[in-house]
N, C-alpha and C positions, 0 to 999 in steps of 0.2 A: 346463469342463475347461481344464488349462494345461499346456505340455510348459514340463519343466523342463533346466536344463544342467545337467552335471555336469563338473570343471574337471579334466583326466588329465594327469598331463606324464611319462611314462615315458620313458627315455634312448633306445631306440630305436624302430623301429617293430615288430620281429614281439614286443614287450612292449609296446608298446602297443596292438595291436590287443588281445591277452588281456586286457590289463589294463581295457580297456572292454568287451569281452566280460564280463568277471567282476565288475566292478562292476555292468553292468548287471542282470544276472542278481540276485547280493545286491538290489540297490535293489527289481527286482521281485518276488522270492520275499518281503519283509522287507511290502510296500506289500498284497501279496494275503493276505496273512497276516493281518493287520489287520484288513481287509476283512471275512476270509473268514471269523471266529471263530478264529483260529489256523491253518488251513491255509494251508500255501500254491502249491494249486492250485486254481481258479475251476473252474465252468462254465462261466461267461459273464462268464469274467473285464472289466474296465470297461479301456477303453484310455487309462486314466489315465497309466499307467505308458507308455505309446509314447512313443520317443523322436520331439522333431520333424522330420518332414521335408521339408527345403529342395530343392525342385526348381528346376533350370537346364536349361530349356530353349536347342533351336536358334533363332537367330534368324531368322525369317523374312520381314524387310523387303527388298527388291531390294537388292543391292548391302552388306547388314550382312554383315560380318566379325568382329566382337566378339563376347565372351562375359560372361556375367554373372559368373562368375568362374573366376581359373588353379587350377589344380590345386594350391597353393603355398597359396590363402587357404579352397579348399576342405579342405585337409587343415587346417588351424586350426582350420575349424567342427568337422567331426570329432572331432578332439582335444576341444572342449570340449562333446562328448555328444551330437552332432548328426548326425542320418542325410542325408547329400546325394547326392540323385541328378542326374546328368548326362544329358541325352538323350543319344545316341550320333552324335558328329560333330560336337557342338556348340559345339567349340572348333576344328574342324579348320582352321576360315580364319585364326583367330588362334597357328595353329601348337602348342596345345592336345593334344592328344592323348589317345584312351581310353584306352590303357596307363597316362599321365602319372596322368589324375584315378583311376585304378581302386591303383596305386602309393601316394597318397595316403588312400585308403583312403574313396573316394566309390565307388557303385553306379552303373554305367550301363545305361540304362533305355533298350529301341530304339527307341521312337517317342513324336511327343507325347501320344498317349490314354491309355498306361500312364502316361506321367509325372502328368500330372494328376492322371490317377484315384488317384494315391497322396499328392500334396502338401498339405502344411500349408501354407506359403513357396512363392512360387514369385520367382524372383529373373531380372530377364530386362532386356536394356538397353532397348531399345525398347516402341514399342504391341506391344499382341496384335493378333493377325488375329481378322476377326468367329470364324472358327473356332475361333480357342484360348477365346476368350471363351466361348464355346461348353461349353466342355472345362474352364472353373473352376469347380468345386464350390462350395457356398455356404458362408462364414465362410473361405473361402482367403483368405490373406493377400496381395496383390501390390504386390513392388516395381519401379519401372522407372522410366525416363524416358521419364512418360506424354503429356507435352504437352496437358492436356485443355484448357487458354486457347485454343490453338488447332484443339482437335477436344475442345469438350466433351458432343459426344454419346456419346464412350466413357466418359466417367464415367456418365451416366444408365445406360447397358448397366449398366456393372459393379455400379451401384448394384442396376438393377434382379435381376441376380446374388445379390445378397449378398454380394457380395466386398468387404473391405477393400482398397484400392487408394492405395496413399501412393509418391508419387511424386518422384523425387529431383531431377525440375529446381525445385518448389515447397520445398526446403528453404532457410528464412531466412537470410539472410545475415548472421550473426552469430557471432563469437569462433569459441563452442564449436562452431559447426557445420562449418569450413571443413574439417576432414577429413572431411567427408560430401558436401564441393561439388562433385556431378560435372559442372556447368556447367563451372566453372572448371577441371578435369584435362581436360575433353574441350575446352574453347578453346586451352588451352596446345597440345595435340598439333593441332586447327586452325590456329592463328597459324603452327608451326612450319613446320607443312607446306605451308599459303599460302604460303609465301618459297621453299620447294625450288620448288616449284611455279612459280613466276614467272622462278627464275634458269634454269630448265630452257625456259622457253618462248621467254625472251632471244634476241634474236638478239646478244646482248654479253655481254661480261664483266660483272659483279658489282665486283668492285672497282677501282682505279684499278692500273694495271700501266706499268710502264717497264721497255721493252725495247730490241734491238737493232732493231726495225722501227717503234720510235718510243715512244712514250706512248698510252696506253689510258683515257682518262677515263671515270672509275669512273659506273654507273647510279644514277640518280636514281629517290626511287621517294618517296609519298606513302599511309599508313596511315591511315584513317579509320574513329575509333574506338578510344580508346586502353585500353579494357577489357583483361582478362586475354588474347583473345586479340591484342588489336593491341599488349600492350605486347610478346608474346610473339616476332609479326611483325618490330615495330621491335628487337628483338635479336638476333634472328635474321641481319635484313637488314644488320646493322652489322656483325658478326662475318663475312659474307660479303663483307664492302667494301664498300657501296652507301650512297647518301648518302642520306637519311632526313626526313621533313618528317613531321608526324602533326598530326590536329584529332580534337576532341572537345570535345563540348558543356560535359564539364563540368570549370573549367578548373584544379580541385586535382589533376589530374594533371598539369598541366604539367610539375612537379618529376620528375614519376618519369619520363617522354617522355625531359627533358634528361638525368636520368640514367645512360639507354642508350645517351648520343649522339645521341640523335635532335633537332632542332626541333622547337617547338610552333608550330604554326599559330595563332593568338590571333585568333578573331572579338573587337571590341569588345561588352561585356557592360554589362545595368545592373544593378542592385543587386538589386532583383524576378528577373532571370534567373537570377542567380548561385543565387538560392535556391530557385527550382523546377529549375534545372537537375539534379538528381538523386533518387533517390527515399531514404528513409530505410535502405533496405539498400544504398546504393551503386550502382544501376542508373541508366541514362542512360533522361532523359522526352523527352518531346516537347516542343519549342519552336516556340513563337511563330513565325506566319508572316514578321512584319518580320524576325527572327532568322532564317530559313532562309535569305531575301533573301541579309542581310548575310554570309550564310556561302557562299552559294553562288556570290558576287562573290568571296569570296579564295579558294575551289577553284578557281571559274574561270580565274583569272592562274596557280595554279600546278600546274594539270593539266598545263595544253600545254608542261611544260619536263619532265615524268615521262616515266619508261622502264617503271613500273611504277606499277598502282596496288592497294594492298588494301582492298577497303572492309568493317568487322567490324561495322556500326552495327543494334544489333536493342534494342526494346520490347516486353518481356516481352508476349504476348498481341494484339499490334498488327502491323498488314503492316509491314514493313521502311520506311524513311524513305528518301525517292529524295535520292540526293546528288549523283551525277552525270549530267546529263540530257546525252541524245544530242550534244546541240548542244559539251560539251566534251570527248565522245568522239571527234566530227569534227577537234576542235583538236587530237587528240593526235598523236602522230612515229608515221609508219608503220613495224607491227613492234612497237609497245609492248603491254604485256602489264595487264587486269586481273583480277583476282581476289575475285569475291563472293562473300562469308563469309555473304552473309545471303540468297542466291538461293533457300530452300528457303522463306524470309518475302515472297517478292515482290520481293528484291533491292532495294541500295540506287545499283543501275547499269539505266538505263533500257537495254532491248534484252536483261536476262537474260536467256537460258533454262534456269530450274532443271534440275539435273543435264544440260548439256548445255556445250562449246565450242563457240562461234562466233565468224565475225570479221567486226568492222562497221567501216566505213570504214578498213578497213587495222588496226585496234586488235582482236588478241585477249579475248575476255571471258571469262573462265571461271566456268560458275556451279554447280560441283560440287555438293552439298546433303550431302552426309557426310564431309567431308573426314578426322574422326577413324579411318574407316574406313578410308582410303586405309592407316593405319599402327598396325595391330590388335594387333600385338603390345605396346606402352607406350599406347595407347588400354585394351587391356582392363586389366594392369597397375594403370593407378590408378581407374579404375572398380569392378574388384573391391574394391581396399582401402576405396574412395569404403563403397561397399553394405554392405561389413565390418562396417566403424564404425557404420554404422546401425542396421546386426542386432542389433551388441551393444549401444546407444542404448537397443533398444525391449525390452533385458531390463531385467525389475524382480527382486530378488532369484530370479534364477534362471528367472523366468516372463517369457512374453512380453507384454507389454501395450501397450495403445493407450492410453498417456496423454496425455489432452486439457489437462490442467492444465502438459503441460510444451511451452516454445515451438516448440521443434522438432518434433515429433511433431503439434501441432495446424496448426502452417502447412503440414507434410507432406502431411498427410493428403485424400484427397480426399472416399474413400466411407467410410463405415460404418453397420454396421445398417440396408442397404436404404434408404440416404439419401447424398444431394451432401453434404458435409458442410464444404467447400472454399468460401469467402466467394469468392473471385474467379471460378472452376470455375461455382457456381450462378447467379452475375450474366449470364457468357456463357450460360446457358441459358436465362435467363428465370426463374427459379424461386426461391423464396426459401430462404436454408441454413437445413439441420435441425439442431438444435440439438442437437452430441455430446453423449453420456452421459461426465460425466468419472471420470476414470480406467478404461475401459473395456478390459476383459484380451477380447485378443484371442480369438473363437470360432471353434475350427478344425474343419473337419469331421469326419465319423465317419470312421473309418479302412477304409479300403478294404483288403480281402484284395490281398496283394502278388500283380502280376500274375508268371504264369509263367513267359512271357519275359525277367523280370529278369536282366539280365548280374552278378552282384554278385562282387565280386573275391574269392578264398576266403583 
């Protein structure tokens, strides 16, 4: 079976509500008909004709504030023939609202068991809890930022589920995919927030100021790691006044560093580094012990002059890479401020404590672990659009499919048909990948009598 879309654009909304009401109705009176020998009403009629439904659930991680999506990309799916149900309250951190998605003309649904028990889609930023796992039906489709590199016993769960399970930090990094990249929308709004975060904990100014009580020389501060979010950091930190120094292993960023205003920190490289220094999608590897040496002699010299430091430095599936060891925390100016972007991997600042502030030798550490959280309303924003684009990725004329022959879709993907099906996902387990069925149309479960308690907007 395959739910198909059907594409509405009426000028307002109480015509477009009918006008999906009545198309739908034609489509299915026209499909039973067929079926039925010319009638068109079944017994047992076949749930061919149901529209699919996208459920969004609440997030249930400590401290998650995000939603899978605003009520703005929910009414789009809508529009293009799609039943979306919203648990109830599952936007409220991100300022979200029942009325907003119910306005939109999404269904909200009071609790997670109802949501399940009726989803095709389920569209969720984070892991599931063992419970929701629980609560997935077999052949549900699930999208999220699943992290299984570094918990790939929830893929084995979900496999052993039968869930489809494609995950949005495993999407390639390539061309067509960057409007699906939620690494990179969820770093931008980290990097941003790393620098409020650090001018805020300042015992100074940010920028360099001349006054009638003198001169203010502007803070100093050192970004490590000059990916999406460090380069996001170092623009941030300049547009606030602060003077800016930044390292990264791999050194074809330097251009875009200097073009924020910032300094590149330049380890001396040889020929061999330069070429393992990144992976073919652009991600930063791990380097050679002699190379940490050498890098960890020019943080050294220019920690102790920092008022601040960000460190953003992470390997996909790997604990964080230690960049500044205690020993040039002690060197730093009491009262200075850092910032670990990667404390939820093990931090790349010895003395983290994931999701916790501390301060060690007089130096603030901050090792938040969701910082996109911190700022839910442009966090969820471009996550929703991120997921959007994917949804509509994985229609094939009109049907939903798991195509394995296309790149995106097969690097996505983790589980299918009761298999790891994720080449890096089954490595961390031990296990060898099952080898997808290609072009595989996704199998959604049997349709569940809508529960009673449904909230549905009239």
């Amino acid at each position: 079976m395959t739910y198909r879309f059907t594409s509405l654009a009426p000028t307002s909304r109480p015509f477009a509500l009918a006008g999906r009401l009545l198309h739908s109705e034609f489509r299915t009176a026209s499909r039973r008909s067929t079926r039925c020998g010319g009638s068109s009403v079944c017994a047992n009629p076949s749930d061919e004709t149901s529209p699919m439904k996208i459920a969004v659930p609440r997030e249930t991680a400590d401290g998650e504030t995000r939603v899978a999506l605003t009520p703005q990309i929910a009414g789009q799916l809508v529009a293009d023939g799609v039943e979306v149900l919203v648990q109830a309250g599952a936007g409220e951190a991100s300022s979200n609202t029942d009325e907003a998605y119910r306005e939109a003309g999404a269904t909200i649904v009071p609790d997670a068991p109802a949501l399940y028990g009726q989803a095709n889609v389920v569209l969720r930023v984070g892991r599931p809890s063992e419970e929701e796992v629980e609560m997935l039906r077999e052949g549900t489709v699930l999208i999220g930022t699943l992290g299984t590199l570094s918990k790939p016993e929830l893929a084995q769960k979900l496999a052993e589920h039968g869930v489809t399970a494609i995950s949005m930090d495993a999407i390639p990094r390539i061309t067509r995919a960057q409007s699906m990249d939620t690494l990179s929308s969820q770093a931008t709004v980290g990097g941003y927030k790393a620098v409020l975060i650090a001018a805020e904990r300042l015992p100074k100014f940010m920028p360099l100021l001349t006054t009638a009580a003198g001169t203010v020389r502007p803070a100093r501060g050192i970004v490590m790691g000059a990916g999406v979010a460090g380069l996001m950091a170092i623009g941030t930190a300049r547009r606030l006044g602060a003077v800016v120094e930044a390292t990264d292993v791999r050194p074809v960023v330097k251009e875009q560093v200097q073009s924020l205003g910032g300094t590149f920190l330049e380890v001396e490289m040889t020929d061999e580094e330069k070429a393992k220094a990144e992976t073919a999608g652009g991600y930063a590897t791990e380097m050679s012990d002699d190379y940490k040496r050498r890098q960890a002699e020019l943080i050294a010299e220019r920690v102790k002059e920092a008022d601040f430091v960000i460190t953003t430095a992470l390997i996909l599936g790997r604990p964080a890479p230690r960049l500044v060891t205690d020993e040039m925390v002690k060197s730093m100016k009491p009262g200075s401020v850092i910032v670990d972007m990667a404390a939820e991997m093990g931090g790349n600042v010895e003395g983290t404590e994931p999701g916790k502030e501390i301060v060690r030798h007089g130096v603030k550490i901050i090792g938040l672990t969701n910082l996109p959280a911190t700022m839910p309303g442009s966090a969820t924003q471009m996550y929703a659009k991120n997921i959007q684009t994917l949804v509509k990725h994985l229609l094939a004329d009109g049907e939903l499919k798991i195509d394995f022959d296309d790149e995106i879709t097969r690097g996505a993907t983790i589980t299918h048909g009761g298999k790891v099906v994720h080449e890096a996902t089954a490595k961390a387990l031990g296990i060898e990948v099952a080898p997808p069925r290609p072009n595989a149309p996704a199998d959604p479960p049997a349709d569940a009598p809508a529960s009673p308690t449904t909230d549905k907007d009239s």
